[in-house]
N, C-alpha and C positions, 0 to 999 in steps of 0.2 A: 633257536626255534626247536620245541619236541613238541611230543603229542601230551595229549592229557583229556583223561577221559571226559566225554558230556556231558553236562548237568544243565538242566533243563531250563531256564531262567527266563520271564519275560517281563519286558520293561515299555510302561508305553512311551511315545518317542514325547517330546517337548517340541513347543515351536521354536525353530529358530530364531536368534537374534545376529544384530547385524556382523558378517561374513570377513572376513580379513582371508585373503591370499596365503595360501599351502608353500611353502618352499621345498624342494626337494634336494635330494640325496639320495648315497649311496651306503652301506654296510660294508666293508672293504674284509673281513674276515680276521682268520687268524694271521697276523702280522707277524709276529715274534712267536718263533718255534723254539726248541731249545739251544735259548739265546741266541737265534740265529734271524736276520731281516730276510719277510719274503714280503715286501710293500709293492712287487709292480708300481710305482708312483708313476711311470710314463701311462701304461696302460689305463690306468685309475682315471688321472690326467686329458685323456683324450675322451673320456666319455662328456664333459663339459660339467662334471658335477660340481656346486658350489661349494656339499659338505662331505665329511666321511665321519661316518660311526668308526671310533675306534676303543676296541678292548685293553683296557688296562690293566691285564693280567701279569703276574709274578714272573710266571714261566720260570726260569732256575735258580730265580733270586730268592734271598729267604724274607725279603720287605723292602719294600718301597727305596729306603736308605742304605739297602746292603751296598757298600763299595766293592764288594768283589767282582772285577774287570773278567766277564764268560763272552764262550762263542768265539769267531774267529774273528771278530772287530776288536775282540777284547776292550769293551763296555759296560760301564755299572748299568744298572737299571735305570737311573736318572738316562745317563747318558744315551741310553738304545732310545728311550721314547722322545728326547729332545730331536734328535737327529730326526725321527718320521715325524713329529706335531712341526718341527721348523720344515720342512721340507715341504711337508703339506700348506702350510700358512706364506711360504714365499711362493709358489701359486696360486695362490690366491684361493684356497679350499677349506672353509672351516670345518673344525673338528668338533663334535659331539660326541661328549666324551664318557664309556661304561665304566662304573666301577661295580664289577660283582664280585662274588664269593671267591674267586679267582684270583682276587686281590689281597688276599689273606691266607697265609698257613696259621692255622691255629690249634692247638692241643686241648682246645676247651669243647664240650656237647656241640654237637653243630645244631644252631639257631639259639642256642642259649643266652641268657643274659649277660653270661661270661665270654659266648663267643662273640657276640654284637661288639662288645666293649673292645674286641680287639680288633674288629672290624671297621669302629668308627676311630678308633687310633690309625689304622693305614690311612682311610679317606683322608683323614688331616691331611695325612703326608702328603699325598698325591696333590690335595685340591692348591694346598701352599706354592708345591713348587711350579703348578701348570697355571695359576689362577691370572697371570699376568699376560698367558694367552688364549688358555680356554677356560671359555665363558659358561657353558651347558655342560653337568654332570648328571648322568643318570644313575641312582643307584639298585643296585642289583638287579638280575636279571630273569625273568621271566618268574616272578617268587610262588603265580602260583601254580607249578609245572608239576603233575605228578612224579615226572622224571621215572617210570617203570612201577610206583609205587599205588599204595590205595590212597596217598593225601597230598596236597599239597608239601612242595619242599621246604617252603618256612609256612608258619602259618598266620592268619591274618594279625595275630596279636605280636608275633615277631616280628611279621614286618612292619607294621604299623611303628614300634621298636625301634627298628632299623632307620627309618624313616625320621623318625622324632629325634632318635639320640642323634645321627648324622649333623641332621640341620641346628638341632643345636649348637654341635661341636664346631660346626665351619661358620654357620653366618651370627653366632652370639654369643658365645663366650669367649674368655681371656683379652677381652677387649674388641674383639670381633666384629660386635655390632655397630662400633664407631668408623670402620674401613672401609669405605667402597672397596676397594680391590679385593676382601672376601666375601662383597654382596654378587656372588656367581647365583647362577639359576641352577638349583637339586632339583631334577625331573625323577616321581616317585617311580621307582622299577616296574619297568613294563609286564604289563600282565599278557597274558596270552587267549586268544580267542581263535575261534574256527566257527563256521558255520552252527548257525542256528547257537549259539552258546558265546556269549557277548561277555561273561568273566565279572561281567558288572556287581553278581551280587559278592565277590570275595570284594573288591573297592569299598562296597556298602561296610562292608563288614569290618575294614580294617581305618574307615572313618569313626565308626562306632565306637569300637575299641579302643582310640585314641583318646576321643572324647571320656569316654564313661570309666575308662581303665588305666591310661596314661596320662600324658603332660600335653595334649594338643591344646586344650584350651589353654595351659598358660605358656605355649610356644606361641600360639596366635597373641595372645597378650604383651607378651617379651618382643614379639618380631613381625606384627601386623598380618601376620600370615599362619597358618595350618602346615606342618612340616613338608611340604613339596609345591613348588612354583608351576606344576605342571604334570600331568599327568603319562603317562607313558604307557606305552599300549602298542602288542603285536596282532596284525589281523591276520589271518591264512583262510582266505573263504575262497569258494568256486575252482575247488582244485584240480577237478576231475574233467575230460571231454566232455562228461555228460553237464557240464555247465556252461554258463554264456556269460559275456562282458554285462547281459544285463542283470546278470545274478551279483555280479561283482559288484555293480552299485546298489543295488537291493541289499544283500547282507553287508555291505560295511556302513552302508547309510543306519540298518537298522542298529547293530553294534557300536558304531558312536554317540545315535542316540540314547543308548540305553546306559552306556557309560558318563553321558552329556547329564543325565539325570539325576544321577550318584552327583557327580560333582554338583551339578547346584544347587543339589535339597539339604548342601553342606556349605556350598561357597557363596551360594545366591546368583540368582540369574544375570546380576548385573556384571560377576568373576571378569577378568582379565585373564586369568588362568585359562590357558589351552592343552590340548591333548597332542602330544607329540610322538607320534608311529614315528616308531624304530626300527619294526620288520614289519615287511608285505613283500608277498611273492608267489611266482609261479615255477614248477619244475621241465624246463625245458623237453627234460627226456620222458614229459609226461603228457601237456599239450601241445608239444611242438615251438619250433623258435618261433613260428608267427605270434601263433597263440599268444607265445609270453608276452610278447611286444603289445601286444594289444590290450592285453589283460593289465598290464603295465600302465597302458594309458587308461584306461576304465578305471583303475583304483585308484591310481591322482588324479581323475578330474572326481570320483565320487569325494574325495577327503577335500576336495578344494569349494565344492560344492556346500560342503555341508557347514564350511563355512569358521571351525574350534580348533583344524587342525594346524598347527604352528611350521611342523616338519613332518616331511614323509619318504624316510629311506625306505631305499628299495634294499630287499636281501637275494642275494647278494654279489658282490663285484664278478664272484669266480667261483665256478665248481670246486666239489670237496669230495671225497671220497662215498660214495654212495647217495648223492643229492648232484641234484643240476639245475641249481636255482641262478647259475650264474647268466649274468651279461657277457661275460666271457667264458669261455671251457674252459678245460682241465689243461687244451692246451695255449693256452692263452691267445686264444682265436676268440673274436667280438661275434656276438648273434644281432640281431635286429635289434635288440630292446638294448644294444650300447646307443643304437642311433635316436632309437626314443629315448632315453636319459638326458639328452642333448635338447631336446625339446621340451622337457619338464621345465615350465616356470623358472626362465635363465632370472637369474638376479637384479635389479636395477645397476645398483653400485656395488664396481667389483675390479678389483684390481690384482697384478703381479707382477714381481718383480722379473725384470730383466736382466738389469745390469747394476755396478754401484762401483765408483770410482772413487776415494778418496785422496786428499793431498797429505802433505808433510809437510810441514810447516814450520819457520821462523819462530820465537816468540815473536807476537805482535804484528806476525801479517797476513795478510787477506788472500787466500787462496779456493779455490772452483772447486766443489764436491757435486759430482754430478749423478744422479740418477735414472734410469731408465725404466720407466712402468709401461706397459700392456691395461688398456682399460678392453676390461673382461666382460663387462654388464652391458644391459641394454640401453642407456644412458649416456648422451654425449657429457662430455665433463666441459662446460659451459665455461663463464668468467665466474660463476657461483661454486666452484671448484679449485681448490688448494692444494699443495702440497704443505703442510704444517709439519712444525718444529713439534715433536711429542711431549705431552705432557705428564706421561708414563701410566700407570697402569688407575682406574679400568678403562681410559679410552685408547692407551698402545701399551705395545708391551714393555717399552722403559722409555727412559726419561731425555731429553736433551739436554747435553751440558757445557754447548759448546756455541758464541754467537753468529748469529744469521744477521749479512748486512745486504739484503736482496737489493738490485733497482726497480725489479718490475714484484712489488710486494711491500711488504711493510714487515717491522720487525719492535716489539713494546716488549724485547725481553726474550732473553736463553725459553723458557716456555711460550711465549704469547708470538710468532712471527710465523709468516706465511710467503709463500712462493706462488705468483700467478701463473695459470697455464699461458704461454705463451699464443697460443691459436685455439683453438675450438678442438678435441679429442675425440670420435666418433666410436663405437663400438669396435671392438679388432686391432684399432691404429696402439702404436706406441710414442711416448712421448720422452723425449731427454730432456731433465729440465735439470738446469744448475744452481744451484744456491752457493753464493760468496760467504766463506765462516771465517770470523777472525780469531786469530789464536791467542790464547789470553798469551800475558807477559810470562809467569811460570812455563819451563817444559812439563813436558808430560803427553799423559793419553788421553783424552777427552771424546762420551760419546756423543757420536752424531746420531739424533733418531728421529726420523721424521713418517708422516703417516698423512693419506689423502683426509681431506674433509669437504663435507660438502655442507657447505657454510648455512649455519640455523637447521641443518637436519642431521647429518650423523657424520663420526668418523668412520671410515671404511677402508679394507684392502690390511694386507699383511703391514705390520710396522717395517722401517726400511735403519736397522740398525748397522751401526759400521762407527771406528775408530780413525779419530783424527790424531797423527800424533805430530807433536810440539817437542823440537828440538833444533840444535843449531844447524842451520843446513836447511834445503828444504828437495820437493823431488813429491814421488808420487804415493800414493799409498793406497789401501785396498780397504774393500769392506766386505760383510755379509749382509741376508735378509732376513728377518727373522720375527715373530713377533705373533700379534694377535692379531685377528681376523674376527669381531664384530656382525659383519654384515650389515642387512638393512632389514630384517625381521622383526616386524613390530614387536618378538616377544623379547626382545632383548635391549641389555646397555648399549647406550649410545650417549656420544657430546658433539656438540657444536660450540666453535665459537661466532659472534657477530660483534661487527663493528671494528676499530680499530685500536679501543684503548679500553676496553673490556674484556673477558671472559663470562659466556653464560655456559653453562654445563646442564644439559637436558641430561635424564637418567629415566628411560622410561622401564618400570619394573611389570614385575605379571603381581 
C-alpha cells in the first residue's frame, strides 16, 4: 500500500445483481527477509484466518530456480516458500498468492516490452512449481501507484501487457490450454484507491488498450476469457478520526461500484468475474485499536454487501516500521481486530491436519494408515463427508498410488475410493479415521494422498500426503501434510465425486 495522488473520477453506480458471500482474510506481510523466515505461523494461526496473502518476492535469490541454499536454513528459493505455502495448507489456510515486480531482477527498461518478457518467464516458474497447491495468483502489485513520482508505475498499456502476455504464458500456450492443473485463477494486479478516487478510470483504460492495441480479443478467443479472471483492487477509505464506519461503507460501496462498471461495460452484466480486495485497512496508532476493530467490521460487511466481492484481506497481520495497520504490534501482541478476524465469515468447509501415522509394510499386506484432521468450518461433516484417496492436482496436490481396502467405504480404484466418517464431526472436534492400504507385491515407496470431500459439492481442506514403504519386514512408518487447500469459494476449482462406480468432476471457473 502507498499513496498516490487524486484524480478526480466519477462513475455512476450500476444496480446490483445477485450477491454471493465475501470470504475473508489476512495480508501476512514480509515473510522472507534476507533469506531469512519471519512467518509468526502460530500467531497468524490463532486469528482464525482461512487465507493469507503471501508475496512471492526474490529476496536474495537471483530467480525463481536459483539453487543456491542462503540464510541460516540454508534454502533454495523453491525450498523457503515450500516450507511457509505447506505450512500454511496443513492448517488448513489458503494462500493467495502476489507475484509482483519483486519477482524479477531484470537488466531490461523497467515496464518495457523487454522487461515484461522477463517478468512473464519468472511467473511461469512460480505458477508451475506452486500450481498443484495454489490456486489464485495475482499479478503485480498496486500498477497504478505513483510510488513518489507524477505517473503511474507501469502504465495502463504495460500493464494491460503484463496482464495479456502472463495469461497467455500460464493458462495457453505449450500445451497449457489442455491441463486443468495450469487452469489457476490470474487475479489482474490490484489497483489502488482512497477516498473519493475509485482508480476505476486507469481499469477503463487498460481494457481499452487491450482491446484496440493488444491481443485481448484474441486471448478471449483463445481462452474464453479477457486476460484476468478477476479483478483485484486495494481500498484505504475513512482513514482519519474525522471519519465514521458510515463513511467506510459509503466510500467502498461507491468505489466498487465504479469499478463494477469498468468491468461490465467490458465483461457484461451477466460476468462470473469478481473483484478481489487484497488490502483494506485502518492505522491503529491513528484511530485507535477500537476504532480499527470496527472499522474492520464496517468494511467486510460493506464488501459482503455489495455483493462481487470474492475475497477481502485485511492489511495487515503485524506492524512494520512506521505503519500500525496490524492485528497484531510490533511486539507481537494481538489488538481487538485479531478477535474480529475470527469473526469474519469463518468458512463452511475447512479442515487441518493433526496428525498422520503411516505403516511399513510386507509386499502384499494390509496394514492401518491413520489420519487425524480437525474440522475447522462451520459445518458438521455428516455421512455426505469423506476422506478420499487424491486424485492429484487440480482437486489435491498429488496423486494416490497406493490401494485402499476400507470396511466402512468403498474402494473402484488406487483414485476413485473413499473412507466414511465414522460418527457425525461437529465444528472444533477432531476425528482419527484409518484407511487399510494394501501393499502392492514390488518393494518400494508408494504415496499415500488422501484429501476431504464433500460429496457432489467440492473437495476441501489441505491434501494429507505421506509415504508408505514396502519392504521385507514390516513396523511403523511416518508421514507429512502437505498439499492444496481449494476452499469452498464459489470463485474457485473444485471436484466432487458421486455415486460408487463413477467420477464426476464439477470445475467451476469465473
Amino acid at each position: 500500500m502507498r499513496m498516490m495522488r487524486r484524480l478526480g473520477v466519477v462513475v455512476a453506480l450500476l444496480c446490483p445483481t445477485p450477491a454471493l458471500a465475501t470470504e475473508a482474510g489476512l495480508d501476512v506481510g514480509r515473510i522472507v527477509d534476507n533469506a531469512t523466515l519471519h512467518h509468526n505461523n502460530e500467531s497468524v494461526d490463532s486469528t482464525g484466518t482461512p487465507w493469507i496473502r503471501l508475496n512471492l518476492r526474490l529476496d536474495d535469490w537471483s530467480a525463481p530456480d536459483d539453487d543456491t541454499k542462503r540464510g541460516p536454513d540454508q534454502l533454495t528459493w523453491y525450498e523457503t516458500y515450500d516450507r511457509i505455502v505447506d505450512d500454511y495448507l496443513t492448517r488448513g489456510i489458503q494462500v493467495y498468492a502476489l507475484i509482483n515486480d519483486e519477482a524479477v531482477y531484470s537488466t531490461q527498461p523497467y515496464g518495457s516490452d523487454a522487461w515484461i518478457a522477463d517478468y512473464v518467464q519468472n511467473a511461469v516458474k512460480i505458477v508451475d512449481h506452486f500450481k498443484n497447491r495454489i490456486r489464485v495468483y495475482e499479478i503485480i502489485n498496486e500498477p497504478n501507484d505513483w510510488a513518489g513520482g507524477s505517473t503511474s508505475r507501469f502504465s495502463p498499456r504495460a500493464y494491460a501487457k503484463i496482464l495479456q502476455d502472463t495469461y497467455l504464458a500460464v493458462k495457453h500456450d505449450a500445451g497449457h490450454i489442455d491441463d486443468r492443473c495450469w487452469q489457476v485463477q490470474l487475479v489482474s494486479g490490484p489497483l489502488f484507491s482512497f477516498d473519493d478516487n475509485s482508480s476505476a478510470e486507469y481499469l477503463q483504460q487498460a481494457y481499452s488498450i487491450g482491446k484496440s492495441q493488444l491481443a485481448w480479443d484474441y486471448t478471449h478467443a483463445e481462452t474464453g476469457s479477457y486476460p484476468l479472471d478477476g479483478i483485484g483492487y486495494h481500498m484505504y477509505v475513512a482513514q482519519g478520526l474525522d471519519s465514521s464506519s458510515a463513511d467506510v461503507r459509503t466510500q467502498m460501496l461507491a468505489s466498487l461500484g465504479a469499478m463494477w462498471n469498468v468491468v461490465t461495460s467490458y465483461e457484461g452484466t451477466g460476468t462470473g468475474k469478481r473483484i478481489w480486495v487484497s488490502e483494506y485497512g485502518w492505522e491503529a496508532g491513528v484511530v485507535g485499536d477500537a476504532v480499527q476493530a470496527e472499522r474492520m467490521q464496517a468494511g467486510f460487511s460493506a464488501m459482503n454487501e455489495f455483493g462481487k466481492v470474492a475475497l477481502a484481506l485485511y492489511f495487515n497481520f503485524q506492524d512494520f516500521p512506521g505503519a500500525s495497520y496490524g492485528v497484531f504490534d510490533a511486539a507481537n501482541q494481538p489488538r481487538p481486530s485479531a478477535t474480529t478476524m475470527k469473526s469474519l465469515a469463518p468458512p463452511t468447509r475447512r479442515a487441518r491436519i493433526v496428525g498422520i501415522n503411516m505403516p511399513a509394510l510386507a509386499p502384499g499386506a494390509l496394514g492401518d494408515a491413520t489420519i487425524i484432521l480437525e474440522n475447522r468450518g462451520t459445518t458438521t461433516w455428516t455421512d455426505e463427508f469423506r476422506l478420499a484417496s487424491a486424485p492429484g492436482c487440480p482437486e489435491a496436490a498429488t496423486a494416490n498410488a497406493i490401494a485402499w481396502e476400507p470396511t466402512a467405504g468403498y474402494s473402484n480404484g488406487i483414485l476413485d475410493a473413499r473412507v466414511l466418517m465414522p460418527h457425525a464431526v461437529g465444528p472444533g472436534e477432531t476425528i482419527e479415521i484409518h484407511v487399510p492400504v494394501r501393499a502392492p507385491a514390488e518393494p518400494g515407496e508408494y504415496a499415500f494422498a488422501a484429501r476431504m470431500v464433500h460429496e457432489g459439492v467440492e473437495w476441501f481442506g489441505p491434501t494429507v500426503s505421506a509415504v508408505v514403504t514396502v519392504a521385507a519386514g514390516n513396523g511403523s512408518g511416518d508421514g507429512s501434510g502437505s498439499g492444496s487447500d481449494d476452499g469452498d469459494h464459489t470463485a474457485s476449482g473444485g471436484g466432487c465425486s458421486t455415486g460408487h462406480g463413477s467420477s464426476v468432476w464439477l470445475v467451476v471457473a469465473l
